[in-house]
C-alpha positions in Angstrom: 98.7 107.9 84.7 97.5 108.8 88.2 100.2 110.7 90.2 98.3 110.0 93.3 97.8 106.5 94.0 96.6 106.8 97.8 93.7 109.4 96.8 92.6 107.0 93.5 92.7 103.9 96.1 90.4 106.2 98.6 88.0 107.4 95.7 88.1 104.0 94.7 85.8 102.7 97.8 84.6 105.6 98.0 82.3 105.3 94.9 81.9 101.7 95.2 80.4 102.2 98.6 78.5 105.0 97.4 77.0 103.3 94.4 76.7 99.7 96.7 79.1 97.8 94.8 79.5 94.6 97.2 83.2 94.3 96.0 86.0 96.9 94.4 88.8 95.8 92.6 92.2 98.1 93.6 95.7 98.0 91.9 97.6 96.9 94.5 100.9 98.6 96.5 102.7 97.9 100.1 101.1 101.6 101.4 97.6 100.0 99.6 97.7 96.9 101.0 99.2 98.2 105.0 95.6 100.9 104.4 93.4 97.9 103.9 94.5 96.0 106.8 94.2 98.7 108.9 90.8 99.3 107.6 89.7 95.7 108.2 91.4 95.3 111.8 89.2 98.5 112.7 85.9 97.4 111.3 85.2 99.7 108.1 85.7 96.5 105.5 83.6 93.3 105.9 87.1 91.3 104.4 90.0 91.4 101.7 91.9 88.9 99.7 95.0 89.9 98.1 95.8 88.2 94.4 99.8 88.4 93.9 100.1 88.6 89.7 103.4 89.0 88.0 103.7 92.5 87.8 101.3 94.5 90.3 98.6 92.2 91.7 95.3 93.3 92.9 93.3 94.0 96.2 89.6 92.9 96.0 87.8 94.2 98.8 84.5 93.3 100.5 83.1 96.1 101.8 80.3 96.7 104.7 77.4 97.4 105.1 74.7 98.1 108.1 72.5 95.3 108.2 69.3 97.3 109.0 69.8 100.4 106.9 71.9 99.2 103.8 74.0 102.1 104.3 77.9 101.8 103.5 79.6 101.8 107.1 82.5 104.2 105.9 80.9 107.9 106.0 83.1 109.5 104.5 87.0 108.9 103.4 88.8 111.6 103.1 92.7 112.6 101.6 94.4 114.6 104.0 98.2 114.8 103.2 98.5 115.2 99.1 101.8 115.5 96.8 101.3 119.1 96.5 100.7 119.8 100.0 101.9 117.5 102.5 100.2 117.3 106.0 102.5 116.2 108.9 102.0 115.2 112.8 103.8 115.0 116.0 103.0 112.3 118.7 101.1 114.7 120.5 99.5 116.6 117.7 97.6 113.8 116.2 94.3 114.2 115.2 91.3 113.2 116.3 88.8 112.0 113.9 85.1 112.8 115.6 85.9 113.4 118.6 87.7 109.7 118.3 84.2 108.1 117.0 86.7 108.2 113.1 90.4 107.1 112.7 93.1 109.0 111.0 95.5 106.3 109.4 99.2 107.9 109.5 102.3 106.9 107.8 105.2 107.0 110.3 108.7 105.4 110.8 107.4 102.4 112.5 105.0 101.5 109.4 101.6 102.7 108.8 99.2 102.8 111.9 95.8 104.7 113.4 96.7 108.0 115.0 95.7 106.1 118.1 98.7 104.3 117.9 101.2 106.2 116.9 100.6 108.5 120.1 100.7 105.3 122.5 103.8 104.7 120.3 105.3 107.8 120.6 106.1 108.4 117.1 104.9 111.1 114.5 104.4 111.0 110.8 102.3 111.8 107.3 98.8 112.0 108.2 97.1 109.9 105.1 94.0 110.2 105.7 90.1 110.0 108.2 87.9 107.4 108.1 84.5 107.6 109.6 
């Protein structure tokens, strides 16, 4: 049983990228499958396709790689907010990831958005966690 679905997903690509796996395979969820968009709208996936089955369904994921070096293009992935210790955000407290070169993916009222956009949209929330 995994009590933390969001760090398993994360630890998930993390390995895969790690060990240059071309695809990973991910239980899917609404907070899963609103991480991965956001993931591919920003660059750090190559594609996803999401397989609705009768009870969960599944998220494949394609993920990236620099053409030149071979190296994965997500860094590092890291779980900010956990069950035991969540980590929350104003507007105007949100972090930046690098020095903004890395995005922090926030859960907030409004849906689940970069940190970049939930200050231009005013709005606060659980920080998930940095990509870079």
């Amino acid at each position: 049983m995994v009590t933390d679905p969001i760090a398993d997903y994360l630890t998930r690509i993390r390995n895969a990228s790690r060990a240059g796996h071309r695809v990973v395979e991910i239980p899917a969820s609404n907070l899963k499958k609103e991480v991965t968009k956001i993931l591919f709208d920003q660059g750090y996936i190559l594609s996803y396709k999401i397989e609705e089955n009768k009870v969960q369904g599944m998220i494949k994921i394609a993920l990236k790689y620099d053409r030149l070096t071979k190296e994965p293009v997500i860094r590092k992935i890291q779980r900010i907010s956990t069950p035991g210790l969540r980590k929350y955000a104003s507007s105007g407290d949100m972090p930046r990831v690098l020095n903004g070169l890395g995005i922090a993916i926030v859960s907030t009222s409004h849906g689940v958005m970069t940190s970049k956009q939930a200050q231009r949209d005013n709005v606060g929330g659980e920080v998930l966690c940095y990509v870079y």
